[in-house]
N, C-alpha and C positions, 0 to 999 in steps of 0.2 A: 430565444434569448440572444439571438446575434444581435452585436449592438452594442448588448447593456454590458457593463461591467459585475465581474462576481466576487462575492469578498469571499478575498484568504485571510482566516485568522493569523494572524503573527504572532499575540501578544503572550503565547508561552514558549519561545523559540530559544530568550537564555536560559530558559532552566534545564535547555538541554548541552547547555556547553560542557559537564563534566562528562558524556556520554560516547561512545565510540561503539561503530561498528561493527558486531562479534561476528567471524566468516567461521564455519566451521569445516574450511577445507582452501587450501589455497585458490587463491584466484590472482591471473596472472594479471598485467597491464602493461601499456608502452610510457608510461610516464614516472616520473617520482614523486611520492605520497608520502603520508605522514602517519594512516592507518596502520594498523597492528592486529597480526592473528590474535585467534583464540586460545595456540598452542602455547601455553605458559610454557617458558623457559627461564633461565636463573641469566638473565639479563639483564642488567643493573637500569632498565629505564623504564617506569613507570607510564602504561597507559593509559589505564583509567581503574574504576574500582566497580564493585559489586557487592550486592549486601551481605552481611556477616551471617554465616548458619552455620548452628551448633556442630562443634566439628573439626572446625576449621584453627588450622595454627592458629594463636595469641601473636607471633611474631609479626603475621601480616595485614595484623588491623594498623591503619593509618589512623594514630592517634591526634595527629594536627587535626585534622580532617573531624574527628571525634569530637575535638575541643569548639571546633565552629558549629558544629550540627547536631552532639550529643545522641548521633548514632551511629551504630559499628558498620564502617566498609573495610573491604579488606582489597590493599593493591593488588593489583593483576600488573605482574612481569611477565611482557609478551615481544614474541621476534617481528621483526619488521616486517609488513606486508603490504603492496600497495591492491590498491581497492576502486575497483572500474562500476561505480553504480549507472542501471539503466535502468527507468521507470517507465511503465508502460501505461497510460492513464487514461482511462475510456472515456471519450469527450462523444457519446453518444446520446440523441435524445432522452433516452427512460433516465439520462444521470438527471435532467433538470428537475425530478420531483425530489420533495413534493415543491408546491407551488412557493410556500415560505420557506424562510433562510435561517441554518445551510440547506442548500439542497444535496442532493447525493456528491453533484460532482464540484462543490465549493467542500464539502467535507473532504472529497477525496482529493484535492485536490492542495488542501491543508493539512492531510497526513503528509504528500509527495514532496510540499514544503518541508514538512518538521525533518523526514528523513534527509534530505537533501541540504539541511542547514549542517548536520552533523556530518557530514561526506565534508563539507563545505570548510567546514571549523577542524578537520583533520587534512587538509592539502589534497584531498582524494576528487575526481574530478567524476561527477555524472550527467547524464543526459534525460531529458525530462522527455518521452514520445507518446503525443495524445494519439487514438484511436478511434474511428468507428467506419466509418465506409472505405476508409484511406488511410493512412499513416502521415503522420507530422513528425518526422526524424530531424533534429534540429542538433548543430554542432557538439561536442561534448562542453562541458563547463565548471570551470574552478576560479575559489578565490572568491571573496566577499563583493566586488562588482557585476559577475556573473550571476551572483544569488537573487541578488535585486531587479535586477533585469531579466530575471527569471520569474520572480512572485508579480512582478508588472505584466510580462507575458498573462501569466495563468491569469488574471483577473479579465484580459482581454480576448480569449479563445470562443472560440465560435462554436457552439457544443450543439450538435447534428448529425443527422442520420441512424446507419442501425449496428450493432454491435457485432463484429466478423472475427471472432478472436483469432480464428484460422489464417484467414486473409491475413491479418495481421502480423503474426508470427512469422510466416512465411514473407513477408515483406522482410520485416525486420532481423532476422535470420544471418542474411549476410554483408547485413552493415554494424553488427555487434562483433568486430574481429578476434578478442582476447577474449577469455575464457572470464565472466562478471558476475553481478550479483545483478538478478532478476527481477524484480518488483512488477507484477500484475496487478495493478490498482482499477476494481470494477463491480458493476451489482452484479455483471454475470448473467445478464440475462439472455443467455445463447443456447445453443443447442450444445448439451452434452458431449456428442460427439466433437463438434467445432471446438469446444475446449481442450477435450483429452489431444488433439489432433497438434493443436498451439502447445499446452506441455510439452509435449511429444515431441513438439521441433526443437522446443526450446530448451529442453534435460540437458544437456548437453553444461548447463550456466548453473548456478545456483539459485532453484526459485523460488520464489513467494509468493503465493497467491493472497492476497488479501480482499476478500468479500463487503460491499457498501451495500448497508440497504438501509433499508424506513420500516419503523414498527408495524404503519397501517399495509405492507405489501404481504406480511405474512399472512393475517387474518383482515378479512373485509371487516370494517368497520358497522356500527349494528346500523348507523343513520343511512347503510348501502342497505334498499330494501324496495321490493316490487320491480317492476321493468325499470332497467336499469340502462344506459347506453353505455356501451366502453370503449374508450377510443385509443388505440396501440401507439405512444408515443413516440415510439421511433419509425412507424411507416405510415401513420396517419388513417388507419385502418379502424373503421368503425361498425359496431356488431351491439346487437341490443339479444340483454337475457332475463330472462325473470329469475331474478334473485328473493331467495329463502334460504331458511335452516340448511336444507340437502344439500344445494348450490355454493352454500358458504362452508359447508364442511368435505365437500370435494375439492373445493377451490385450496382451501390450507391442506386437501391432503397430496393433492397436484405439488405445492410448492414443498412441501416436505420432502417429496420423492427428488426434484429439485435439487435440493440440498445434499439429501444421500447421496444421490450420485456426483455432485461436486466434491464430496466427504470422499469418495471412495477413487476417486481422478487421483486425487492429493497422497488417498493412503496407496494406492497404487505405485506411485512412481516417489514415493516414501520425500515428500516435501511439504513445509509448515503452510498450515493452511486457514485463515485468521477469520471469522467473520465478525463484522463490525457494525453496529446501529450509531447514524447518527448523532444520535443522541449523548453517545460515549465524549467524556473529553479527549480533545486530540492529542494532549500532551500524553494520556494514558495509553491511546493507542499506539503511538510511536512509541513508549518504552515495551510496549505487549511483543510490536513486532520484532526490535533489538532485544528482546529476551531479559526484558527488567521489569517489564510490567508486573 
């Protein structure tokens, strides 16, 4: 797909302007920002809100707020904190499936948006780094002409080769200098150890791993049937199996095992661990990640 252009959705990007995002532990920066911890304190400035659950003071439901939308949030008075986002975004071949749009890496690549609008719309400054054979570390970025020239970027990136999260991490390691918020945006399809390895450099930051995949990669679909040819989209490696019942029910039990131990990476070094089917809307997924979903 070098070449062609890839469409980033945009068109639920304001509904996330009343949204901000929630650090649940400081994270330092060299810049001035407009983000705010998680740490409610009796601050007199309003950051944003959160939905209202039985419980919760009467005093801090935002009745304005009420009167426009006819549901309860409740203000969140938070201390100032600036907010270093860095997004890690795996521009390797397996992201171009499936063949129709989005494919993995236009979905994932319109979560990295929606998140990086709301960095964007608080003063807070991020950096968008694709991944797969190499690393693309490109300047940090702030401010609503950055953004744009950011979503024009992603729609023009050349998405190839094979996925090294290790290599990676290790690249990237020591050009993230202040202590940030982490964003792993990827289908993950690496070797387990290569991932625990990229955590492992990278614990150090606050991270996220968010998981992209496609319905039909879990379960072979049933029209996959008799000698079948498979060809490995990120190294062009081609291998022919006769596929049946047994074949299809190892293959989803391969990818589950997959999954557990991506499950168990995450529970291990105790970070939010998101997996995602395209198919999901991306507005929902960015509030899933910001913890509004």
């Amino acid at each position: 797909m070098a070449g062609a252009k890839h469409t980033i959705d945009t068109s639920f990007l304001t509904q996330l302007d009343r949204y901000a995002i929630p650090l649940s532990r400081r994270v330092t920066a060299v810049h001035t920002g407009g983000h705010q911890s998680t740490r409610t304190g009796a601050g007199i400035d309003i950051i944003d809100h959160r939905k209202y659950n039985p419980g919760d003071s009467l005093k801090r439901i935002d009745w304005n707020l009420y009167a426009r939308t006819e549901k309860l949030y409740i203000r969140r008075f938070e201390e100032d904190k600036n907010l270093n986002m860095v997004i890690l975004l795996d521009a390797s071949s397996s992201m171009l499936f499936p063949d129709n749009s989005p494919n993995k890496f236009e979905y994932a690549s319109t979560v990295a948006a929606g998140v990086s609008y709301i960095v964007m719309k608080h003063n807070d400054v991020y950096t968008i780094a694709t991944f797969a054979d190499n690393v693309d570390y490109t300047k940090a970025h702030k401010g609503r002409d950055d953004f744009l020239r950011t979503i024009d970027s992603l729609t023009r990136i050349s998405v190839s080769g094979t996925t090294k999260l290790a290599d990676c991490a290790d690249s990237i390691y020591p050009r993230i200098r202040s202590k940030s918020m982490v964003l792993i945006i990827s289908d993950f399809l690496d070797n387990p150890a290569s991932v625990r390895n990229a955590v492992n450099r990278l614990s150090r930051h606050e991270l996220v791993l968010i998981h992209i995949y496609d319905e039909s990669e879990m379960i072979l679909p049933e029209t996959v049937d008799g000698t079948v040819k498979f060809i490995d989209s990120e190294t062009g490696e081609e291998i022919s199996f006769t596929v049946g019942p047994n074949f299809k029910k190892e293959y989803a039990s391969e990818y589950s095992k997959h999954i557990a131990e991506l499950e168990k990476i995450a529970y291990d070094f105790k970070i939010p661990y998101f997996r995602v089917s395209i198919i999901n809307e991306p507005l929902d997924t960015v509030l899933k990640i910001i913890g509004e979903g």
